[in-house]
C-alpha positions in Angstrom: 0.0 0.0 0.0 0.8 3.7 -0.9 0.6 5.3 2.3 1.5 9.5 1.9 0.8 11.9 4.8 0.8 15.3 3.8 0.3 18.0 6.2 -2.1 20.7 4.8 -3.3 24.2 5.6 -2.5 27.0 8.0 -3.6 24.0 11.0 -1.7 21.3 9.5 -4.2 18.7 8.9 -2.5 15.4 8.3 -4.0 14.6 5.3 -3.6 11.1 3.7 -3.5 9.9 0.4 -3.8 5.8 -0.2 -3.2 3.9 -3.2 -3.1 0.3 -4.3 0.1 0.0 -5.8 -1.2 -3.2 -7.9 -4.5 -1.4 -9.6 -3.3 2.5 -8.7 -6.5 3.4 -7.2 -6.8 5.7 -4.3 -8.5 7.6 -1.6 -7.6 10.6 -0.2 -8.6 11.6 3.6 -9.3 14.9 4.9 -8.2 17.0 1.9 -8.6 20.4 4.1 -6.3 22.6 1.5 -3.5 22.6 -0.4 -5.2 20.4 -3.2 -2.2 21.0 -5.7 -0.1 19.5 -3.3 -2.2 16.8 -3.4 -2.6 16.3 -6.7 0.7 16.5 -7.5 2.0 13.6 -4.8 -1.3 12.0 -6.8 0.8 12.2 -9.8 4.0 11.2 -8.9 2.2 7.9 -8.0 0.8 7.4 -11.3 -2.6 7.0 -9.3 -6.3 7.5 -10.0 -8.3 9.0 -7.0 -11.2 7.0 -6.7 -12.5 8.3 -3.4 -12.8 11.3 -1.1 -13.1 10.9 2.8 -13.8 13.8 5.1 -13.1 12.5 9.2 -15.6 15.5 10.2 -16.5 19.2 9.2 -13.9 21.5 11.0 -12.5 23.7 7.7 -9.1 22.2 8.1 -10.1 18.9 7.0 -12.5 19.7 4.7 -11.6 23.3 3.0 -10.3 21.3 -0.3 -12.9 18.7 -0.9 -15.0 20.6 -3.2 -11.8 21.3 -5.5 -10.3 17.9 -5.1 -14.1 16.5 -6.0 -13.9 19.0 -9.1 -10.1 18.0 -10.2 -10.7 14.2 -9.8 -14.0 13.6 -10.4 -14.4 11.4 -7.0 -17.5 11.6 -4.5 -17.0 12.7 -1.1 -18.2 11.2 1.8 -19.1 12.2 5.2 -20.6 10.8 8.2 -24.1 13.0 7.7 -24.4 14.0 11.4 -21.6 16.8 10.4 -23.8 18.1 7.7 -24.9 21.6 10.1 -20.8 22.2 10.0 -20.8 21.9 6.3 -23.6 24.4 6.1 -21.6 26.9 8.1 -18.4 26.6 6.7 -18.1 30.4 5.8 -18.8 31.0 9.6 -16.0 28.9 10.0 -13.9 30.6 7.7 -14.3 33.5 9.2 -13.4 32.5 12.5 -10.0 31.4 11.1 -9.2 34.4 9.2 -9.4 32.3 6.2 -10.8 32.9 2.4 -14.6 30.7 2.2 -13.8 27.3 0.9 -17.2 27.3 -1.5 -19.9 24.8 -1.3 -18.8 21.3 -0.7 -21.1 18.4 -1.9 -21.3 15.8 0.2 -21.9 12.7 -2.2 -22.4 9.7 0.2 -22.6 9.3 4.1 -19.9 7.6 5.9 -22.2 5.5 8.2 -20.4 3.1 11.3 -19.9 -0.3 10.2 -19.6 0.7 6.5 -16.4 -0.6 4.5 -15.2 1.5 1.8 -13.5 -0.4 -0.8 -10.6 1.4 -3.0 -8.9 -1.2 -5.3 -7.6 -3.4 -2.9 -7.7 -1.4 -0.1 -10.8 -1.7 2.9 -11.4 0.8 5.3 -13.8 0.2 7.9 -15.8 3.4 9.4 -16.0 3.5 12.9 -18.6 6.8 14.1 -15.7 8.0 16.7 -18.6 11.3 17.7 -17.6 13.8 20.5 -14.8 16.1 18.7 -17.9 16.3 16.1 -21.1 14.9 16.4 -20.4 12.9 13.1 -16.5 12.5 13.4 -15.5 8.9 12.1 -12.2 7.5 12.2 -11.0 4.9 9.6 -9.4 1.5 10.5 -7.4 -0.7 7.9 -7.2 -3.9 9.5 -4.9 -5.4 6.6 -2.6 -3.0 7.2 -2.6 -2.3 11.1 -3.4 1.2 10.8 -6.2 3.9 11.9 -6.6 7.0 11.0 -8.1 8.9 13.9 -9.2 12.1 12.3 -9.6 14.6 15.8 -10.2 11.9 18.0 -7.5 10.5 19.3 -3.8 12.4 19.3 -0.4 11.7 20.3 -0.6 12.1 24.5 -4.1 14.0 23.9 -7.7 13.9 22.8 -9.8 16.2 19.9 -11.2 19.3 21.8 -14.7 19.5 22.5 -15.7 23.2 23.2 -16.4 24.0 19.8 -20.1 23.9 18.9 -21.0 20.6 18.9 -18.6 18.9 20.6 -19.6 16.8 23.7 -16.5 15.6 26.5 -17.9 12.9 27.6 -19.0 11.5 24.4 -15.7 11.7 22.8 -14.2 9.0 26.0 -17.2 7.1 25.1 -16.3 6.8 21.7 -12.2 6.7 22.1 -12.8 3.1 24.6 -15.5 1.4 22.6 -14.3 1.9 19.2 -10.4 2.6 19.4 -9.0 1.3 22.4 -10.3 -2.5 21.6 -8.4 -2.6 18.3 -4.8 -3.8 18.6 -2.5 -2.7 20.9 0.3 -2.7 17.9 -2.4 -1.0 15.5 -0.6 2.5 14.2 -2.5 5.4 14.8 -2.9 8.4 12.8 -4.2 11.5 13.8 -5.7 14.4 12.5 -2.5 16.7 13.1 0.8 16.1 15.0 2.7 12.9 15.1 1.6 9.1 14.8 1.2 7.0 18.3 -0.1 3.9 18.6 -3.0 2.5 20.2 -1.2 0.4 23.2 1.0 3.5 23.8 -1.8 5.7 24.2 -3.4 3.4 26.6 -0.2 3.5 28.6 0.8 7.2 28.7 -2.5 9.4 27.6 -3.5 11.3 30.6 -6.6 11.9 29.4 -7.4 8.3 28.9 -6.2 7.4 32.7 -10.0 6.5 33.6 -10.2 4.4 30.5 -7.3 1.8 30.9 
C-alpha cells in the first residue's frame, strides 16, 4: 500500500492519500487545502483517486474537498451528522481568518460499520462522535493502521468546546471503538505525530479513567 501523509493548511491537517500500488486506485482523507499538493503527490504515483473521505466538518479537514471532487472527479463522503458544519463553513472561515472554501457536496454518508472499498484497499468506518457529532475514524485492519481524524492524538484527545462537541462522548467513543483494536495498531491522527494505540493506553493522561 501507498501510504502519503501530507500536512495541509494554515492548521496542519494530516491529510492522507492511499493507493493500491497493484490497480493505482486511491483515496484521499481529509483533503482540508492545499489540493495541488495533493494532486501533485497523486501524480508522482501514477494514481487515480477514486475516493474522497472527510473525518468530520472542521474547515481544516474539509476546506479542499470541493476542488479535489472537481479536479478528480471522486464523491465525497461524510458521516451526515456533520452536515450543520458543512452548512456553516463560511462562519468557519471566518473564524480562522481564512478565504470561504465554497460549497462542498457531500456525495455519500460515511455510516459506522460501513467498509469503503478502494482497489484493494478496505477501510472500515467507525462513528468516533464527541470532537464532532459525526466525526468517524477509519481503520485498515490489513494494514494495522487507523486513521483517527480529531479523536485520538499523540498524548491527547480532539477538543470538545467548539459547537458541537460533547467531553464525555468523545471518551465514550475513544474506549469502545479505538481502544479495543490492537495494541500494535498505528495510529494516525488528525495533526501532530503518529502514536499507537497500546501507547496511548499507557501514557495518555486523558485516557487514565479508560485503561
Amino acid at each position: 500500500m501507498i501510504h502519503e501523509i501530507l500536512p495541509v493548511g494554515p492548521l496542519a491537517c494530516n491529510c492522507s492519500i492511499l493507493g493500491d500500488e497493484t490497480t493505482r486506485e486511491a483515496v484521499v482523507i481529509d483533503p482540508g487545502d492545499d489540493v495541488g499538493e495533493i494532486l501533485a503527490i497523486v501524480s508522482r504515483h501514477g494514481l487515480r483517486v477514486k475516493m474522497i473521505v472527510v473525518t468530520h466538518a472542521h474547515i481544516d479537514h474539509i476546506g479542499g474537498a470541493a476542488a479535489l471532487r472537481a479536479a478528480t472527479g471522486a464523491p465525497v463522503y461524510m458521516n451526515a451528522d456533520d452536515q450543520a458544519l458543512v452548512d456553516y463553513l463560511d462562519v468557519q472561515a471566518a473564524w480562522l481568518g481564512m478565504a470561504p472554501p465554497g460549497r462542498v457536496e457531500v456525495d455519500s454518508e460515511a455510516r459506522d460499520g460501513d467498509r469503503l472499498r478502494v482497489g484493494g484497499l478496505e477501510l472500515h468506518v467507525l462513528h468516533t462522535p464527541g470532537h464532532t457529532p459525526g466525526s468517524i475514524s477509519l481503520w485498515l485492519p490489513a494494514e494495522g493502521r487507523l486513521l483517527a481524524g480529531d479523536t485520538l492524538f499523540r498524548a491527547s484527545i480532539g477538543r470538545t468546546d467548539l459547537p458541537g462537541g460533547d467531553g464525555r462522548l468523545i471518551l465514550r467513543s475513544i474506549a469502545d471503538k479505538l481502544l479495543v483494536l490492537d495494541e500494535a495498531t498505528l495510529v494516525i491522527p488528525g495533526h501532530g505525530p503518529e502514536t499507537t494505540i497500546g501507547h496511548e493506553k499507557e501514557t495518555n493522561p486523558f485516557l487514565r479513567g479508560l485503561r
